[in-house]
N, C-alpha and C positions, 0 to 999 in steps of 0.2 A: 536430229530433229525428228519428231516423231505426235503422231496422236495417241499414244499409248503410254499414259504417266508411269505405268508398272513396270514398263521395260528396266528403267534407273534403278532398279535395286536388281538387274539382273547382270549390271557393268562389272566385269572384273575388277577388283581391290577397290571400291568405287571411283569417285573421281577423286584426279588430281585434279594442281592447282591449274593447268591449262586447261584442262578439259571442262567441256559446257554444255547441258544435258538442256534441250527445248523441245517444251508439249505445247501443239499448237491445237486449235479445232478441229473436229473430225466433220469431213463432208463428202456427199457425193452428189452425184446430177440431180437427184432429183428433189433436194434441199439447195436452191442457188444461193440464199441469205448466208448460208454457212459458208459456201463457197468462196463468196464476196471476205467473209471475214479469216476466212483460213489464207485465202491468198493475201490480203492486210497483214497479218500476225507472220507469216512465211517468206515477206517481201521483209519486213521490219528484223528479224533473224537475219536475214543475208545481207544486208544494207548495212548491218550493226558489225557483224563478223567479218563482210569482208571475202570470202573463202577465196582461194585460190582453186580449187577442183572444189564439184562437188559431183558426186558417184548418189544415184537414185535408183532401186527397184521400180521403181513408179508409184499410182495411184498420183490422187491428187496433187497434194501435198511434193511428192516428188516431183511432178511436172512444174506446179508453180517455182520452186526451189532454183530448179533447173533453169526456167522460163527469166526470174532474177538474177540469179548468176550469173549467164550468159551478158542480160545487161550491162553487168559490174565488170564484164570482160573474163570471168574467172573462165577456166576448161571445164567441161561439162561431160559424163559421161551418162549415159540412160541404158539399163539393165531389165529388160522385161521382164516381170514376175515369172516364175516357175509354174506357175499355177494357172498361166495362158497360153494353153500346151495349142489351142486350137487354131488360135488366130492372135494376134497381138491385141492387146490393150487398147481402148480407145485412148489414154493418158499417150502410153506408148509409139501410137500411130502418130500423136500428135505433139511427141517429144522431136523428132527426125531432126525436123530445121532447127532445135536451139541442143544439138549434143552433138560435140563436136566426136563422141564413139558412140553408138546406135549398134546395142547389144539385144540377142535375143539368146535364151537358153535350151530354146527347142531349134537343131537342124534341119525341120521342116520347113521354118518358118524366118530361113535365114536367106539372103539375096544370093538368087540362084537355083535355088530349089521351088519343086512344087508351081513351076511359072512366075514365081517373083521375082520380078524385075530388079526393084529396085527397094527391097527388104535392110534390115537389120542384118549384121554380122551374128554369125556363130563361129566361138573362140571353143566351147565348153559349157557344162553346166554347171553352179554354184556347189548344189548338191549333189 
C-alpha cells in the first residue's frame, strides 16, 4: 500500500496472482480532509485483506495501517523513516502504543541513549 501509483511498475516480474498493489490518498496535517479520507481508503485495504503482520516505515498512511491492523488483531511492526535522523516522527512518536516492535534506524534515538527513556529499539539501519 502506498500513495505513489509509480511505485507498481517498479515490482520485480510484476505481480503475481497473490500479490496486490493499493494506491491510497496522499495527505498530511495540514490537509485534515485528506487525512479523513486516506484513513477511510487505508482502513478499507486492511479490513478487506485481513493482514496477519504489517511492517510500516511510517508517515501517515503507515500509522493509519498500523492503527487498523492492530484492531483486526494482526502483529504490527513500525520502522521509523531513515530520514528522521533527528528526532522521531510525529506518525512515529504516535505509532508506540499500536506496534507491537517500535523501530528506530538512528542509535541516537533508540531507548537508552541520549536520555530516552523509553524510546524505540535499534536493531540496525535499513540502509
Amino acid at each position: 500500500m502506498t500513495t505513489n501509483a509509480g511505485l507498481e511498475r517498479d515490482l520485480p516480474c510484476g505481480r503475481g496472482p497473490n500479490q496486490r498493489f493499493y494506491v491510497v490518498p496522499e495527505a498530511n496535517r495540514s490537509r485534515k480532509i485528506d487525512l479523513v479520507r486516506q484513513l477511510a481508503a487505508v482502513g478499507r485495504v486492511v479490513f478487506r485483506e485481513r493482514p496477519t503482520v504489517v511492517i510500516t516505515t511510517g508517515a501517515s498512511v503507515g500509522f493509519f495501517a498500523l492503527v487498523a491492523a492492530k484492531s483486526i488483531g494482526s502483529r504490527t511492526v513500525w520502522l521509523d523513516s531513515i530520514a528522521n535522523a533527528d528526532e522521531l516522527s510525529l506518525s512515529g512518536k504516535r505509532a508506540r502504543r499500536f506496534a507491537d516492535l517500535w523501530l528506530t534506524q538512528w542509535p541516537e534515538l533508540a531507548s537508552g541513549r541520549s536520555g530516552q527513556k523509553d524510546g524505540p529499539s535499534y536493531h540496525g539501519s535499513v540502509l
